[in-house]
PyMOL commands that place a pseudoatom at each C-alpha (Angstrom):
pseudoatom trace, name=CA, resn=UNK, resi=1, chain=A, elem=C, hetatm=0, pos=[100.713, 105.300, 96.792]
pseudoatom trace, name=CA, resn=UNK, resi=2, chain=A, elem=C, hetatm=0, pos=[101.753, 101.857, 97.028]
pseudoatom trace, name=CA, resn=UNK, resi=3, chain=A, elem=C, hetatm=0, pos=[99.415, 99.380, 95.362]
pseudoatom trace, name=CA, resn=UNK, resi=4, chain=A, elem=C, hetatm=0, pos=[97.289, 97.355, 97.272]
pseudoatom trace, name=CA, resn=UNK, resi=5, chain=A, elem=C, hetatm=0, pos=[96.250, 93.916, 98.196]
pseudoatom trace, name=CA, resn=UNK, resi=6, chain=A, elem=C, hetatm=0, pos=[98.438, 90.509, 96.607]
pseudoatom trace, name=CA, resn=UNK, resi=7, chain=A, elem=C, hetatm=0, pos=[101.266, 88.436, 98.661]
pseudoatom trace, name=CA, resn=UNK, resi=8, chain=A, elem=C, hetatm=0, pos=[104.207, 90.968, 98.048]
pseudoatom trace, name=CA, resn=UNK, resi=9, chain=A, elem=C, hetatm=0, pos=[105.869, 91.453, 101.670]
pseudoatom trace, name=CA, resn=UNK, resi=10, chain=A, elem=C, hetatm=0, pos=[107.254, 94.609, 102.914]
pseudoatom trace, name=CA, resn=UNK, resi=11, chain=A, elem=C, hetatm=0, pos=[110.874, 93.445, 102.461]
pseudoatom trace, name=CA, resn=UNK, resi=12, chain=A, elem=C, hetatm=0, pos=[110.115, 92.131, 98.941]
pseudoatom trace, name=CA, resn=UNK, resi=13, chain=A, elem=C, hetatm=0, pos=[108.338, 95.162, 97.587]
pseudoatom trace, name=CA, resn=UNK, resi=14, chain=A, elem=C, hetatm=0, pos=[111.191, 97.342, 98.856]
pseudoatom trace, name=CA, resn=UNK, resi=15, chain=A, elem=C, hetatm=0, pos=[113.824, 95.257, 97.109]
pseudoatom trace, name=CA, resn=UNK, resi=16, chain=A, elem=C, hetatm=0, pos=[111.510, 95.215, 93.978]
pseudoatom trace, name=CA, resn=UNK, resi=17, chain=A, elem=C, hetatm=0, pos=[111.069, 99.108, 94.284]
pseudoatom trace, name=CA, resn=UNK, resi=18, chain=A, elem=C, hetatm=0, pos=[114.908, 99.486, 94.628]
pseudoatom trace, name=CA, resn=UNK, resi=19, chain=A, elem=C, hetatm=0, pos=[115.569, 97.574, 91.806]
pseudoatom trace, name=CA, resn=UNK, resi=20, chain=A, elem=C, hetatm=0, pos=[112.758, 98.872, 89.557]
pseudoatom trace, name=CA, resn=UNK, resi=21, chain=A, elem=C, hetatm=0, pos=[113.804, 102.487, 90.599]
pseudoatom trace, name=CA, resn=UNK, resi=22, chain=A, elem=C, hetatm=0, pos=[117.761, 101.750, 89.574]
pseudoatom trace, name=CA, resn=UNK, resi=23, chain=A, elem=C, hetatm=0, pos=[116.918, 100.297, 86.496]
pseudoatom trace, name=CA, resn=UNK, resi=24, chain=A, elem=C, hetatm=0, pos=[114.295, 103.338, 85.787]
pseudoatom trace, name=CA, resn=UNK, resi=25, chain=A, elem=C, hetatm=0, pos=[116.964, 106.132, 86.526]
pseudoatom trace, name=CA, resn=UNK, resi=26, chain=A, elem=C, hetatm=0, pos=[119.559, 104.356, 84.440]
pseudoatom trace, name=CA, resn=UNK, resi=27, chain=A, elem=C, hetatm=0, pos=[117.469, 104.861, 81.428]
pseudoatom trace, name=CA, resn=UNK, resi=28, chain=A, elem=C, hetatm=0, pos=[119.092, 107.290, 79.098]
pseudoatom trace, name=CA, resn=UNK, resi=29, chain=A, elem=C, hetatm=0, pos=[115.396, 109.034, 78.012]
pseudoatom trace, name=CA, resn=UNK, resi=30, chain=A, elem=C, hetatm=0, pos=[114.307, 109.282, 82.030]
pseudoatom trace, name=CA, resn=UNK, resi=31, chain=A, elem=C, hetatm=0, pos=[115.457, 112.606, 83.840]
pseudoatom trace, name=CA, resn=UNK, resi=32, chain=A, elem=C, hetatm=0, pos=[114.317, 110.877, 87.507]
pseudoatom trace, name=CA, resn=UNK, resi=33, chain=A, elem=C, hetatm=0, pos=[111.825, 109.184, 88.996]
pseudoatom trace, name=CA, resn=UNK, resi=34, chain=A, elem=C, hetatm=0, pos=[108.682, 111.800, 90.030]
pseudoatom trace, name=CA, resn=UNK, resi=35, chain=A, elem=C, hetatm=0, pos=[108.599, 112.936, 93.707]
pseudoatom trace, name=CA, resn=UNK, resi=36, chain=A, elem=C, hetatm=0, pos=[104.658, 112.788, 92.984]
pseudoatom trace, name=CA, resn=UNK, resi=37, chain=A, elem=C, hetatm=0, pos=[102.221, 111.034, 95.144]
pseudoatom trace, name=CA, resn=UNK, resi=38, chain=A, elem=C, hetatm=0, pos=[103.442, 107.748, 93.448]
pseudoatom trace, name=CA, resn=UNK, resi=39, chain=A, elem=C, hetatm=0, pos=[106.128, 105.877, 95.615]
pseudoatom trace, name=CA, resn=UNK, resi=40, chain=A, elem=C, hetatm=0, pos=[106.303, 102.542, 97.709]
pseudoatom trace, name=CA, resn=UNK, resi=41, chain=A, elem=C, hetatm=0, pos=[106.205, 103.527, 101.315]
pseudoatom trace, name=CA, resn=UNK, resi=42, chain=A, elem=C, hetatm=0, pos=[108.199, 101.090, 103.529]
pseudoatom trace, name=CA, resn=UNK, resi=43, chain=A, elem=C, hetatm=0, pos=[108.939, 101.099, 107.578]
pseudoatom trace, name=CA, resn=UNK, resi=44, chain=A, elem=C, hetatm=0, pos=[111.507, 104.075, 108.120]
pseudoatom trace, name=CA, resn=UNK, resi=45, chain=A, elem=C, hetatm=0, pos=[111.559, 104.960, 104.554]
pseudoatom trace, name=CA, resn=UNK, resi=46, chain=A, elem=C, hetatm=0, pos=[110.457, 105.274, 100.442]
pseudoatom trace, name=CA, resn=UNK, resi=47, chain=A, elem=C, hetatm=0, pos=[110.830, 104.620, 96.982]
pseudoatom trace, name=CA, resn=UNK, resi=48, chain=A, elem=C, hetatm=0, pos=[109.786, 107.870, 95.038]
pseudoatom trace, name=CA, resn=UNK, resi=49, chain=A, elem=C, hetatm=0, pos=[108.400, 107.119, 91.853]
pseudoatom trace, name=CA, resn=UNK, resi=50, chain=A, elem=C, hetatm=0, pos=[107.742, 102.999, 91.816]
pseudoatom trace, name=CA, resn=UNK, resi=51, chain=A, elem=C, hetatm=0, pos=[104.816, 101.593, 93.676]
pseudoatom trace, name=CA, resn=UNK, resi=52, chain=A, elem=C, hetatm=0, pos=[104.639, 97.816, 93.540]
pseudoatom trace, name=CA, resn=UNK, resi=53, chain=A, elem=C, hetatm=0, pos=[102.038, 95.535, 93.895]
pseudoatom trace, name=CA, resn=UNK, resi=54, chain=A, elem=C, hetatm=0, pos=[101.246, 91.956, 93.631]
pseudoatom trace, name=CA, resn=UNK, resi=55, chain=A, elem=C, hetatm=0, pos=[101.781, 91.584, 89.960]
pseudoatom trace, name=CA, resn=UNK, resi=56, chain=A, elem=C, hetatm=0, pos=[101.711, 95.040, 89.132]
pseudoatom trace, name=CA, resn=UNK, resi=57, chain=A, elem=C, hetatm=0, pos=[103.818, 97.793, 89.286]
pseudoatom trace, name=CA, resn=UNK, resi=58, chain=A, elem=C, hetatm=0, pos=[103.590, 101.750, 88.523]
pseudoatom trace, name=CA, resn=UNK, resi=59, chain=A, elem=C, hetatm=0, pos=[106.199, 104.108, 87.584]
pseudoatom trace, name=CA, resn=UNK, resi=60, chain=A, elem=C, hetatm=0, pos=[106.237, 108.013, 87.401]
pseudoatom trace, name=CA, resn=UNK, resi=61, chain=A, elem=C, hetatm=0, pos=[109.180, 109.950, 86.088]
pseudoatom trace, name=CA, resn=UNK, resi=62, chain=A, elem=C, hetatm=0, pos=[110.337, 112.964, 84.699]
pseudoatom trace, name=CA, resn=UNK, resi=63, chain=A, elem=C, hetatm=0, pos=[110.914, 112.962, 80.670]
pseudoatom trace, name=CA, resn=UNK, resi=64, chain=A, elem=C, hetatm=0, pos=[114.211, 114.347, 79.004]
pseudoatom trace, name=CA, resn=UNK, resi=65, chain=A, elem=C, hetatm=0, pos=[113.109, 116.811, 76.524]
pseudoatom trace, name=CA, resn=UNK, resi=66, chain=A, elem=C, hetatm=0, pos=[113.453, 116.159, 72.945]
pseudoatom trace, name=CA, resn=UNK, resi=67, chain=A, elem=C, hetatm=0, pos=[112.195, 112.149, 72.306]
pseudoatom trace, name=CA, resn=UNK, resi=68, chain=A, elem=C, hetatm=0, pos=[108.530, 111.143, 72.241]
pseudoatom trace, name=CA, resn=UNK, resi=69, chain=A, elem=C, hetatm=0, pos=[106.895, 110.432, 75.076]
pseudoatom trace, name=CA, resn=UNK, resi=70, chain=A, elem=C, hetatm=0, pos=[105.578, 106.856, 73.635]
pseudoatom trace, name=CA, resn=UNK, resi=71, chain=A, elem=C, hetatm=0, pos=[109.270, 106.415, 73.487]
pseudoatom trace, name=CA, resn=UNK, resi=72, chain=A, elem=C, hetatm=0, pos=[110.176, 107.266, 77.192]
pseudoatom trace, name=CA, resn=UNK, resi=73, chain=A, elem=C, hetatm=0, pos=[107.119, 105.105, 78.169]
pseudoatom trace, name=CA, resn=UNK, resi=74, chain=A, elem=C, hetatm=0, pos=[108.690, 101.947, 76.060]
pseudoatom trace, name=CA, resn=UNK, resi=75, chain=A, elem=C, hetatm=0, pos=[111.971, 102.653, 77.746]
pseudoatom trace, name=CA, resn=UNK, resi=76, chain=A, elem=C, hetatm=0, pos=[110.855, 102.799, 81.257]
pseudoatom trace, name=CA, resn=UNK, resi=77, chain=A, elem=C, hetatm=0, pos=[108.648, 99.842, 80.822]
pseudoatom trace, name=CA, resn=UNK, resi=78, chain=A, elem=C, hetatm=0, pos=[111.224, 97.933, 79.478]
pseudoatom trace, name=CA, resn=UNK, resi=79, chain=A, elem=C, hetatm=0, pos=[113.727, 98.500, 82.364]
pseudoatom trace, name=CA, resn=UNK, resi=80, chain=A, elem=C, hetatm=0, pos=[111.068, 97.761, 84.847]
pseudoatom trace, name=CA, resn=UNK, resi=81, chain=A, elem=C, hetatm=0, pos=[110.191, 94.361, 82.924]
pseudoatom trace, name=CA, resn=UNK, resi=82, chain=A, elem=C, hetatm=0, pos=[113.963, 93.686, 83.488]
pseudoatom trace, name=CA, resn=UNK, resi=83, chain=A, elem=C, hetatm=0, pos=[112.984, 93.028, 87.311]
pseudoatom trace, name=CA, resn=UNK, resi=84, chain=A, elem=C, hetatm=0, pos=[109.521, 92.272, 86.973]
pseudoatom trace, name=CA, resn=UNK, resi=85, chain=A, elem=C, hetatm=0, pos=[109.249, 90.290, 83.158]
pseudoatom trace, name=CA, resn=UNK, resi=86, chain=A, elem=C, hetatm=0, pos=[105.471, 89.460, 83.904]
pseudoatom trace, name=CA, resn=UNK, resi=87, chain=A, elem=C, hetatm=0, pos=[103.920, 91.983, 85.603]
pseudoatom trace, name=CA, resn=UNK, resi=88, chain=A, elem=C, hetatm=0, pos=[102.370, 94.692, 84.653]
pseudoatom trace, name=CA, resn=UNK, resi=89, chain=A, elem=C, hetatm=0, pos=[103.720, 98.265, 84.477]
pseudoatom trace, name=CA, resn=UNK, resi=90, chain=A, elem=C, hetatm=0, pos=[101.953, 101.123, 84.021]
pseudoatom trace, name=CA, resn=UNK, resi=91, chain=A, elem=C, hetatm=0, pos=[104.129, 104.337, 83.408]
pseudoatom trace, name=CA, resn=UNK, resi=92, chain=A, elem=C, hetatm=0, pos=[103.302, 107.925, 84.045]
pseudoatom trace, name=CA, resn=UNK, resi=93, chain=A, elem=C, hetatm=0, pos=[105.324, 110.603, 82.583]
pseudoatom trace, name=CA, resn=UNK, resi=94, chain=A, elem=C, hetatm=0, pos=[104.556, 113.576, 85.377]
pseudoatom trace, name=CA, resn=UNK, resi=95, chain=A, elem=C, hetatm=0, pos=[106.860, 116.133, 83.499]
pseudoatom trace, name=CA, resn=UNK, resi=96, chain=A, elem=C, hetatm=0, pos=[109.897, 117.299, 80.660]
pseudoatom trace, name=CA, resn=UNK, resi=97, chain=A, elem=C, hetatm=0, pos=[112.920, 118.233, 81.415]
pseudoatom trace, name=CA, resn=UNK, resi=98, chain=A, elem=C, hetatm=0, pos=[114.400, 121.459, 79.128]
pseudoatom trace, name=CA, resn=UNK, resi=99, chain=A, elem=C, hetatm=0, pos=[117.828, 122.104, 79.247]
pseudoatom trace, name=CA, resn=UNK, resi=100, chain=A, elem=C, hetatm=0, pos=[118.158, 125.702, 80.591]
pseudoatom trace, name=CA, resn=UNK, resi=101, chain=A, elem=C, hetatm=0, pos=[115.423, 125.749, 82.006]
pseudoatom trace, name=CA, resn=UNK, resi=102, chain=A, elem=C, hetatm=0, pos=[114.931, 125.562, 86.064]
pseudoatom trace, name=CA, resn=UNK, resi=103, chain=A, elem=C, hetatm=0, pos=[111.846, 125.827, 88.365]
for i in range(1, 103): cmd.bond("trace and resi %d" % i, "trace and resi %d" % (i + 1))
show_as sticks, trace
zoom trace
């Protein structure tokens, strides 16, 4: 879904998304970004996991195991408020990741 409605162009919400989505993966708590139904969709291609709106963005990933998920939340929001300091981001935590454990 990408969020609707507000002045963010194409080109800007895909270089928001790309930045949101580096600084998302890059956070040590975050196992990736969700390959739910969250995502901005651009012309030819999409951001998994970051849909951005005019002044709002949402973020789905996948949690490492073992911290609290309040924690991951506070992480993730954090590193999108890097791009984004004012807007708001909501976070969705779609699933753990367990060591060991696969599919």
């Amino acid at each position: 879904m990408t969020l609707s409605g507000g002045t963010v162009g194409t080109g800007e919400a895909g270089s928001l998304a790309d930045r949101i989505s580096a600084a998302v993966a890059a956070c040590p708590l975050v196992a990736r970004l969700a390959e739910g139904p969250i995502g901005t969709y651009l012309p030819g291609r999409s951001v998994r996991g970051v849909a951005v709106g005019d002044g709002e963005v949402r973020v789905a990933v996948v949690a490492r195991y073992g911290r609290p998920l309040a924690e991951v939340a506070d992480q993730v929001r954090a590193a999108a408020r890097s791009v984004v300091p004012e807007w708001r981001v909501d976070v969705a935590i779609d699933d753990i990741e367990i060591p060991g454990r696969h599919g």
